[in-house]
C-alpha positions as CSV (number, residue, x, y, z in Angstrom):
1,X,6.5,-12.6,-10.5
2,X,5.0,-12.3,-6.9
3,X,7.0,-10.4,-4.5
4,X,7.1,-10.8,-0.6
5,X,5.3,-7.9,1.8
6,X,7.5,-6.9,4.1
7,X,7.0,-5.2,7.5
8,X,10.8,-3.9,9.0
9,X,11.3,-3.2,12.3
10,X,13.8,-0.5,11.5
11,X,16.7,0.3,13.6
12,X,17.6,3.4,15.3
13,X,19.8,4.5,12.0
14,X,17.3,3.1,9.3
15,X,15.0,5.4,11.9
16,X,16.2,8.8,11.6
17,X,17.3,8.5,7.9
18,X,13.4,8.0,7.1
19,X,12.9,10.9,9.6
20,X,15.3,13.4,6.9
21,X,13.7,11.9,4.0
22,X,9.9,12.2,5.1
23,X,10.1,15.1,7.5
24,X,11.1,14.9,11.4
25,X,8.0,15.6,12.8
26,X,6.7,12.5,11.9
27,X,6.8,9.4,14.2
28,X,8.4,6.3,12.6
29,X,9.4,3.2,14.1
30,X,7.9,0.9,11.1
31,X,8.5,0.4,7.2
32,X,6.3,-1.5,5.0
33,X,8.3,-3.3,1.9
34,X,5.6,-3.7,-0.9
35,X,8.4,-4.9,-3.4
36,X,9.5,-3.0,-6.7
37,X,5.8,-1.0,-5.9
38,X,7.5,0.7,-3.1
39,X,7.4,1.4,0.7
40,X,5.5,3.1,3.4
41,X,6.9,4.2,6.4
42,X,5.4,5.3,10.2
43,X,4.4,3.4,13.3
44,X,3.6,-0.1,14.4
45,X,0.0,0.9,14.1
46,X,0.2,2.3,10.9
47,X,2.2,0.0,9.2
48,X,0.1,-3.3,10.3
49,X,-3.0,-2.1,9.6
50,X,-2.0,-2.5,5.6
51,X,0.3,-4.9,6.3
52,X,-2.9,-7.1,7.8
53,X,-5.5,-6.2,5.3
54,X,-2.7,-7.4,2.1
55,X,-1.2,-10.0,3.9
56,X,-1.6,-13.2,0.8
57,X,-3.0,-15.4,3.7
58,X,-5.9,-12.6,4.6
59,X,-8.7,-13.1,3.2
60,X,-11.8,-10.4,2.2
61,X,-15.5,-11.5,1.3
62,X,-16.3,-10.4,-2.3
63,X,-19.0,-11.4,-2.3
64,X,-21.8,-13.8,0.2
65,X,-19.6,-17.1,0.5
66,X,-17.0,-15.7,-1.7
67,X,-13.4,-15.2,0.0
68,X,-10.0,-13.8,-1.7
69,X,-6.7,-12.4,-0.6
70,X,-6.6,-8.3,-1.7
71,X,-3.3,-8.2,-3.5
72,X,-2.7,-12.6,-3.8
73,X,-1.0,-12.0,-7.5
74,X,1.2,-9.3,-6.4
75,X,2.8,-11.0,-2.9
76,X,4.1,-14.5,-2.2
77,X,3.7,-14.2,1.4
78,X,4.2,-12.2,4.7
79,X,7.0,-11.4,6.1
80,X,8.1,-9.6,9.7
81,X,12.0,-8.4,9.7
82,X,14.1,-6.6,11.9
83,X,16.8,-6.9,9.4
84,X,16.0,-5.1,6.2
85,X,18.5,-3.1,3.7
86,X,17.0,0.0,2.5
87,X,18.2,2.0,-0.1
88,X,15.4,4.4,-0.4
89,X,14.0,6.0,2.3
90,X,11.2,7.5,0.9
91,X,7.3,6.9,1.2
92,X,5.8,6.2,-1.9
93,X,2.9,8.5,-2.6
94,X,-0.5,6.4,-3.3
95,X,1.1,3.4,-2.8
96,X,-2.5,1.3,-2.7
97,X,-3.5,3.1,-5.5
98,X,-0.3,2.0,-7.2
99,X,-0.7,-2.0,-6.1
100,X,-4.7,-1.7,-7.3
101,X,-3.4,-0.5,-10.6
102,X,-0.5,-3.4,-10.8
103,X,-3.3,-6.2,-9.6
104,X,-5.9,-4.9,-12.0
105,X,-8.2,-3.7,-9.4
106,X,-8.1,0.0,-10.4
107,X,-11.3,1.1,-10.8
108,X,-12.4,2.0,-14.5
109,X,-12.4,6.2,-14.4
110,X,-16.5,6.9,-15.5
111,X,-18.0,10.0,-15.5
112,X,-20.6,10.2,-13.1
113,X,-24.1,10.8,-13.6
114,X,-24.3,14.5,-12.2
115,X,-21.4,14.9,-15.2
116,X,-23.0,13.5,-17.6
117,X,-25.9,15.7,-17.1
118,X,-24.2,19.0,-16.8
119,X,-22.4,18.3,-19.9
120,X,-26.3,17.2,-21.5
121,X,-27.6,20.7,-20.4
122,X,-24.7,22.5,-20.9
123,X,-25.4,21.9,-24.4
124,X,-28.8,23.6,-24.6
C-alpha cells in the first residue's frame, strides 16, 4: 500500500510543540510526513531537499538512459499542506535508512576487503 509524502507547513502551535519534543534550539518551520515510516522535522530548506529528491514524480538516473523515482513503491504522490494533524512530534531517527530498508534498497551488510584480510592474518 503506497502512502502519500507530505511536506506541512506547520503552524505556530504544531511549531513550538516540535521545538519541546526535539529540543528548542533547533529552528523549525517545516515537517516532512513519510507515512507509517515516520517524519522529519526543520526548515523549508531542510525539509525540501528530501522532500524533492523522493518526490514519486522525481526521477534519478540508475543507470546511462535509465530513469526511476527513489522511493516510487513506497509514495503515491507529493503532497504540500498547511493543514496537517500531528500526533507525534518527534523526528524519526534514520528515517532514509528506514524507507531504503522498506523499499528494498538497503544495501546487503558485506565485510569489506581490509576485514576480510585482518581476519585471514589474524589467523596466522
Amino acid at each position: 500500500m503506497k502512502h502519500n509524502l507530505t511536506l506541512v507547513i506547520l503552524t505556530p502551535e504544531q511549531i513550538a510543540r516540535a521545538k519541546e519534543a526535539n529540543g528548542s534550539r533547533r529552528r523549525i518551520t517545516h515537517a516532512l510526513v513519510c507515512g507509517p515510516y515516520g517524519q522529519m522535522f526543520g526548515t523549508e530548506r531542510q525539509c525540501l531537499k528530501y522532500f524533492t529528491e523522493w518526490d514519486p514524480d522525481h526521477r534519478i538516473e540508475v543507470a546511462p538512459g535509465q530513469f526511476r523515482a527513489l522511493f516510487a513503491d513506497l509514495f503515491d504522490r507529493a503532497v504540500k499542506t498547511t493543514a496537517y494533524p500531528l500526533s507525534n512530534y518527534r523526528t524519526t531517527p534514520d528515517l532514509a535508512t528506514r524507507l531504503k530498508v522498506a523499499s528494498g534498497a538497503a544495501p546487503r551488510k558485506t565485510p569489506s576487503v581490509r576485514r576480510l584480510l585482518g581476519r585471514l592474518f589474524a589467523r596466522n
